[in-house]
C-alpha positions as a LaTeX table, in Angstrom:
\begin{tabular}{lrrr}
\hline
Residue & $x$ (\AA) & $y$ (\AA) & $z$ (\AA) \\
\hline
Unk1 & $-6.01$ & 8.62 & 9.56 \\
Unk2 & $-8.58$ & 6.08 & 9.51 \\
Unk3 & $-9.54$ & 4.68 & 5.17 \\
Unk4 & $-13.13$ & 5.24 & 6.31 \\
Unk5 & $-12.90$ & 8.68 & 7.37 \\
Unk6 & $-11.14$ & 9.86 & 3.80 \\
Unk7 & $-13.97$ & 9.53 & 2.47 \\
Unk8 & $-15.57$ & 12.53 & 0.48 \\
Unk9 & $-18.97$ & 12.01 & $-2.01$ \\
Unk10 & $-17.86$ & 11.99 & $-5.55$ \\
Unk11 & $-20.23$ & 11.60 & $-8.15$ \\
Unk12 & $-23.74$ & 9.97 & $-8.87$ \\
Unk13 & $-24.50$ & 8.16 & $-12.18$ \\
Unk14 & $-27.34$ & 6.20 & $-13.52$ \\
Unk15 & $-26.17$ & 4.06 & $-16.44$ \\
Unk16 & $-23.59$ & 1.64 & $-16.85$ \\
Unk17 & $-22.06$ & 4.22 & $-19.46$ \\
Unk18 & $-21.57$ & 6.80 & $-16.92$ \\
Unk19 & $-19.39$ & 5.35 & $-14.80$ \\
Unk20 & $-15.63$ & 6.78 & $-14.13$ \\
Unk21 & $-13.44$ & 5.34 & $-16.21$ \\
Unk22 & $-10.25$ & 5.07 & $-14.08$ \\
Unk23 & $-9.70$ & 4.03 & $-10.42$ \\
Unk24 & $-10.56$ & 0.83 & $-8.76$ \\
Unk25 & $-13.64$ & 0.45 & $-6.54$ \\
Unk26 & $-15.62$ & $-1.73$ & $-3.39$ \\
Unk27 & $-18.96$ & $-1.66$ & $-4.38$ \\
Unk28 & $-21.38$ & $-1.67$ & $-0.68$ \\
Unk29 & $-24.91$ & $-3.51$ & $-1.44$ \\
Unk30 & $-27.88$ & $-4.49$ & 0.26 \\
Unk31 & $-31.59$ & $-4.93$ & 0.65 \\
Unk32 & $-33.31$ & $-1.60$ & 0.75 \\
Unk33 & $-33.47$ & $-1.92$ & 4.26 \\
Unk34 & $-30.56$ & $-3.87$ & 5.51 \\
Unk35 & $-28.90$ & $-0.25$ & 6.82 \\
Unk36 & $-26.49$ & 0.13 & 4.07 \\
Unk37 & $-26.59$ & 3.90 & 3.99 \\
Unk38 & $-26.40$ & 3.80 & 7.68 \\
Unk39 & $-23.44$ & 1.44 & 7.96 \\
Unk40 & $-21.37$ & 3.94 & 5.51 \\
Unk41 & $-22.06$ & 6.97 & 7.89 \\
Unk42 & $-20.67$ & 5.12 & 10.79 \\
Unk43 & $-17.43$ & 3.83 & 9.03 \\
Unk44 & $-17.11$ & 7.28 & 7.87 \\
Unk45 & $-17.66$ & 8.68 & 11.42 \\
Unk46 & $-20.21$ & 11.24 & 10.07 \\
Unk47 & $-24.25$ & 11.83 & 9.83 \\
Unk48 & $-25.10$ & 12.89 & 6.42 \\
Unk49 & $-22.22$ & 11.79 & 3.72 \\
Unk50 & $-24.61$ & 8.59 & 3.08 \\
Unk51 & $-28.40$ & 9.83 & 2.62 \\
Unk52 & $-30.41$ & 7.76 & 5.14 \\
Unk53 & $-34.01$ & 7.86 & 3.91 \\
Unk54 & $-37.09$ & 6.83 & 5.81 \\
Unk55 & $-38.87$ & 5.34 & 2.77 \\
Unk56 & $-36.37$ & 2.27 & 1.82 \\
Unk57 & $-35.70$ & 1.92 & $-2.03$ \\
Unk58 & $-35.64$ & 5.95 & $-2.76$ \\
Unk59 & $-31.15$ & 5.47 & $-3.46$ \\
Unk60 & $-31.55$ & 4.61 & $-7.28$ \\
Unk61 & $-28.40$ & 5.77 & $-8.08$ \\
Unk62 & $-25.17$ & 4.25 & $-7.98$ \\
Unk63 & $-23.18$ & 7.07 & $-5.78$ \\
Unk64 & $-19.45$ & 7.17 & $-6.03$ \\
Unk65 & $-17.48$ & 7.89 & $-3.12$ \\
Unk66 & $-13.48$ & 8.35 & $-2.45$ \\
Unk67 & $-11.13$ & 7.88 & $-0.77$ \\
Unk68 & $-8.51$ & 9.84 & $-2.35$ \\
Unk69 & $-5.54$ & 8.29 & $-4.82$ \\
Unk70 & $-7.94$ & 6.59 & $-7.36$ \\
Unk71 & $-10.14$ & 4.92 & $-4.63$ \\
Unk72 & $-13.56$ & 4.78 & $-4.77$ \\
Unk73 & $-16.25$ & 2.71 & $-2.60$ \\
Unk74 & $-19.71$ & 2.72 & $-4.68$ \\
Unk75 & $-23.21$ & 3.04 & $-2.88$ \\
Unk76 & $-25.16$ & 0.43 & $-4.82$ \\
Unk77 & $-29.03$ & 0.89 & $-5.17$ \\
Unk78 & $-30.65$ & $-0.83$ & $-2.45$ \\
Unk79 & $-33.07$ & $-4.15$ & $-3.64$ \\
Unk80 & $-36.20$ & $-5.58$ & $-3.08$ \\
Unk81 & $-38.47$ & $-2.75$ & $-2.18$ \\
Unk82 & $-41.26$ & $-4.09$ & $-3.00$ \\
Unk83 & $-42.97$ & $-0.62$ & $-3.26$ \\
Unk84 & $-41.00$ & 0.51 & $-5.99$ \\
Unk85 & $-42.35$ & 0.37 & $-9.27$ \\
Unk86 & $-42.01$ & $-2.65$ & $-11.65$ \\
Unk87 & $-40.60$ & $-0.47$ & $-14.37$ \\
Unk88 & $-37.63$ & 0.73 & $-12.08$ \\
Unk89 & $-36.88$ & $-2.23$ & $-10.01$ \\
Unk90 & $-36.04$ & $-3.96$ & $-13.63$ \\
Unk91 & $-33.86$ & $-1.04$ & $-14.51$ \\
Unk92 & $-31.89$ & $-1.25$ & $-10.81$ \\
Unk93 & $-31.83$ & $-5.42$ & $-11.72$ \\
Unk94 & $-30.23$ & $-4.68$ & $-15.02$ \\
Unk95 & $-27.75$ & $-1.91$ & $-13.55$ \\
Unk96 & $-26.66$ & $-4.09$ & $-10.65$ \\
Unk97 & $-26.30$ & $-7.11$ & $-12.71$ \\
Unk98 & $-24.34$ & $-5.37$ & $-15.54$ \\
Unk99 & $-22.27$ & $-3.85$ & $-13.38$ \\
Unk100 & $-21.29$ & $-6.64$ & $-10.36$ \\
Unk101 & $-20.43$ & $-8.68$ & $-13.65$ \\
Unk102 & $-18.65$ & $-6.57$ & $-15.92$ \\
Unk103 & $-17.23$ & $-4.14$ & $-14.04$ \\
Unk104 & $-13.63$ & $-4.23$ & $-14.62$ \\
Unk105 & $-12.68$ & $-1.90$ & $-11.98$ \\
Unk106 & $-14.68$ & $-3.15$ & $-9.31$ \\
Unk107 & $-12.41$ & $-5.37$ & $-6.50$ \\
Unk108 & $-14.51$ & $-6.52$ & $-4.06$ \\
Unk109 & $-18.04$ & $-6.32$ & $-2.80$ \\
Unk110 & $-19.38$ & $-5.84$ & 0.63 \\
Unk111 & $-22.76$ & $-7.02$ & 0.75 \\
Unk112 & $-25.41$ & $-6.27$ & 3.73 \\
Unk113 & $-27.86$ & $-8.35$ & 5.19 \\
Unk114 & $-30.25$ & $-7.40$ & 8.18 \\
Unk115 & $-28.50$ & $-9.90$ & 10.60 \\
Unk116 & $-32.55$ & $-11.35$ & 11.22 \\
Unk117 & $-33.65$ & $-11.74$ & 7.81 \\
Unk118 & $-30.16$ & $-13.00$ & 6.31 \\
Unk119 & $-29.64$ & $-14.70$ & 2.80 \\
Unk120 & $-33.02$ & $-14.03$ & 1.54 \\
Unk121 & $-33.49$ & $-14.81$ & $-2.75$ \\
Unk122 & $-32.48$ & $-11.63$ & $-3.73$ \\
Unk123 & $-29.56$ & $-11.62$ & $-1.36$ \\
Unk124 & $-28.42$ & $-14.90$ & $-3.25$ \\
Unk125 & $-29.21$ & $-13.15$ & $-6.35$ \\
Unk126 & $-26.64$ & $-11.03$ & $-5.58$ \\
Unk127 & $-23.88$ & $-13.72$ & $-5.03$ \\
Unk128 & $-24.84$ & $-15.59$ & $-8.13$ \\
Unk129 & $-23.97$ & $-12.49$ & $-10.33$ \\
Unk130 & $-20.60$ & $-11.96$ & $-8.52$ \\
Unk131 & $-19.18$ & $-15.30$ & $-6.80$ \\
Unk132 & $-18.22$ & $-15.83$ & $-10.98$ \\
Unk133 & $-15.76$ & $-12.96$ & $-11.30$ \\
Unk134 & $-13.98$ & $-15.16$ & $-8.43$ \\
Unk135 & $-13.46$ & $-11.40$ & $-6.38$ \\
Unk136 & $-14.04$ & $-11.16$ & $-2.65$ \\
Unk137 & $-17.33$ & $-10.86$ & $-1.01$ \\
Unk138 & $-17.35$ & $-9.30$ & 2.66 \\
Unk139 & $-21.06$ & $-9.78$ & 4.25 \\
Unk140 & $-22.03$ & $-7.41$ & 6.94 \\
Unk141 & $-24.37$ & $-8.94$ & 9.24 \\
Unk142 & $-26.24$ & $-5.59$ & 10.02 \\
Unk143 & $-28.15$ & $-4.45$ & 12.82 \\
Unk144 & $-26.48$ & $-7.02$ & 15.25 \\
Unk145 & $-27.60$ & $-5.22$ & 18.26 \\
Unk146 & $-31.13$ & $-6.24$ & 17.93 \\
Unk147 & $-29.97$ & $-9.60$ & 18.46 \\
Unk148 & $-28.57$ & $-11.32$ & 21.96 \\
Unk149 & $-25.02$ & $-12.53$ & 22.34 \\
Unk150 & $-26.16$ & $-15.95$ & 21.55 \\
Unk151 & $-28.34$ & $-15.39$ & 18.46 \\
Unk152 & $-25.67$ & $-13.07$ & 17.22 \\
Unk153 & $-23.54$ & $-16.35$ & 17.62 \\
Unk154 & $-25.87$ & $-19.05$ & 15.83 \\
Unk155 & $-26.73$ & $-16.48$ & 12.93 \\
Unk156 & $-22.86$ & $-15.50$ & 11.95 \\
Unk157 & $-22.41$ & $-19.39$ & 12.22 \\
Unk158 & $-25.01$ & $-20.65$ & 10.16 \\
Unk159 & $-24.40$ & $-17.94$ & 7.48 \\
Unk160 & $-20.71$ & $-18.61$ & 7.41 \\
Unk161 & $-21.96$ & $-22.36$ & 7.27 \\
Unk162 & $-23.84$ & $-21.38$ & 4.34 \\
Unk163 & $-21.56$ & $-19.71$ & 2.61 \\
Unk164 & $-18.42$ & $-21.83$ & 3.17 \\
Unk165 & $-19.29$ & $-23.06$ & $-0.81$ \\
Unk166 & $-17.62$ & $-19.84$ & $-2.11$ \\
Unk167 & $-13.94$ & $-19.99$ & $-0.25$ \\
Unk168 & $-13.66$ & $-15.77$ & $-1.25$ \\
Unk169 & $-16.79$ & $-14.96$ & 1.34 \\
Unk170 & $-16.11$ & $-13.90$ & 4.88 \\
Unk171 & $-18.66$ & $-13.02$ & 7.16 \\
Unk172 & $-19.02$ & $-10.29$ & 9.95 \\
Unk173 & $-21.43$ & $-8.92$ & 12.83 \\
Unk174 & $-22.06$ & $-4.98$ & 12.46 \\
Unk175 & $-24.31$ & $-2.52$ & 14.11 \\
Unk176 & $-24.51$ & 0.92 & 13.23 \\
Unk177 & $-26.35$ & 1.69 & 16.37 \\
Unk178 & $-23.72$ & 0.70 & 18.70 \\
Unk179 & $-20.69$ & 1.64 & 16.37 \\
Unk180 & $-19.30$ & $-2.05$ & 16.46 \\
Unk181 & $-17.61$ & $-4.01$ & 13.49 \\
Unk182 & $-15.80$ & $-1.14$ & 11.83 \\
Unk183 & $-12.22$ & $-2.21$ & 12.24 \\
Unk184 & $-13.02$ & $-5.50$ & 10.84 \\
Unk185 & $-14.59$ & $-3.63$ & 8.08 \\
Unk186 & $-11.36$ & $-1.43$ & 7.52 \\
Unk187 & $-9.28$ & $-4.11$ & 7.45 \\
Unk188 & $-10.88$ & $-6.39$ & 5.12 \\
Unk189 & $-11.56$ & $-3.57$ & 2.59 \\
Unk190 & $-8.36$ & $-1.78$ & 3.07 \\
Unk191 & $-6.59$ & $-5.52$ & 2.17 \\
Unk192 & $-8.54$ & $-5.54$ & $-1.13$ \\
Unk193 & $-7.28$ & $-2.06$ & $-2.37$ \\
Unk194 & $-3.51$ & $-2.92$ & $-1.38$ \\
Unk195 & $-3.56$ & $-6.23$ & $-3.22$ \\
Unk196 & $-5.29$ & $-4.32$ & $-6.41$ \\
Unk197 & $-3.03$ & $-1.86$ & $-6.01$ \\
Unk198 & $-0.01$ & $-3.56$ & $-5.94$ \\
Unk199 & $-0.44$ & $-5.55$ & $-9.17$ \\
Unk200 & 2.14 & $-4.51$ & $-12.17$ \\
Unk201 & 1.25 & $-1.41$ & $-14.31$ \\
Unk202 & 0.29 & $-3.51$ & $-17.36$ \\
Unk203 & $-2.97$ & $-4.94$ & $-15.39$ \\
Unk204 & $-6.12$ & $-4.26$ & $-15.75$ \\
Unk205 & $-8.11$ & $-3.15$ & $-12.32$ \\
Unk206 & $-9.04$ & $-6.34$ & $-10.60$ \\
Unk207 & $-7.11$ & $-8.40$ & $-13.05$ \\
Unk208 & $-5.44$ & $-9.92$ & $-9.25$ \\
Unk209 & $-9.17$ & $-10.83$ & $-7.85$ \\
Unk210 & $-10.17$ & $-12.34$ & $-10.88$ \\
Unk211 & $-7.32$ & $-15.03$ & $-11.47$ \\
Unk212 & $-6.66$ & $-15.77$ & $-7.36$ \\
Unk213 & $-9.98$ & $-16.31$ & $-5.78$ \\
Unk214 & $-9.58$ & $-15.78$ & $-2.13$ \\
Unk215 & $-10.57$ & $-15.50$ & 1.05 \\
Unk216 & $-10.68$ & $-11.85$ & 2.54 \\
\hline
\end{tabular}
């Protein structure tokens, strides 16, 4: 059985003091409308687990989901709606900061970017508040198929290029549409929960990201 299609929805919290206390965790991120929601559906193989909403920014939760002994990936809020009110974009700013910083149980992160509009501020933003904790980044270059072969190409180049600063960041092509990218996906974030897992009892979760930076 596929990690991806273990998953089952968990819980939904939103404060940093809600959050489970045990387990460890890959946090998914992304622009409000980079296709995060949609990405998770098609690594899970279903329709719904995800909620796909026509009005990008309404996810301001952070929703837990596992995959069974103590695993969890965690739906991030999506960013930079511009619609959404000032008062809550600060609070989602403040949660996703917090928590890509502090989190102790969090392993990884597997950040999407619309694979036209890559690395925008906010995107960046992102990095700046994790790259730190010296964990692994996986970037999803989403909605590939609305590129051509060779776009698809120059893109995943120049933002591998871009990020070849930060030796933990790897860099993929994904389209939910045409159901491509998902191995990769499993393998990279399946890698991250055996290496966490495999650390001596007396560790903290993540203690292994955060003292050997690497490359996914």
């Amino acid at each position: 059985m596929s990690l991806f299609s273990q998953l089952q929805f968990h819980t939904t919290v939103n404060d940093i003091y809600m959050l489970p206390a045990s387990g460890v965790e890959v946090a998914f991120a992304g622009r409000s409308n980079a296709g995060k929601s949609s990405a998770i559906n098609t690594l899970a193989n279903r329709t719904r687990l995800a909620f796909v909403s026509k009005t990008p920014g309404r996810t301001q939760h952070i929703n837990y989901f596992s995959f069974g002994g103590d695993r969890y990936l965690v739906d991030l809020p999506g960013y930079g709606y511009a619609e959404v009110p000032a008062a809550v974009r600060e609070h989602w700013e403040h949660l996703l900061g917090e928590y890509l910083a502090t989190r102790p149980n969090l392993i990884g992160l597997v950040l999407m970017m619309d694979a036209r509009h890559p690395l925008k501020p906010l995107d960046i933003r992102m990095l700046d508040w994790f790259i730190p904790t010296g964990r692994p980044v996986h970037v999803l270059l989403t909605k590939a198929d609305k590129l051509t072969r060779q776009e698809q190409a120059k893109t995943l180049r120049e933002v591998t290029d871009k990020l070849g600063t930060w030796p933990q960041c790897s860099v993929q092509l994904f389209s939910s549409l045409k159901k491509t990218g998902g191995e990769e996906v499993e393998k990279i974030v399946g890698s991250w929960f055996d290496a966490a897992l495999s650390n001596e009892p007396d560790e903290e979760p993540g203690t292994y990201f955060a003292t050997h930076a690497q490359s996914a």
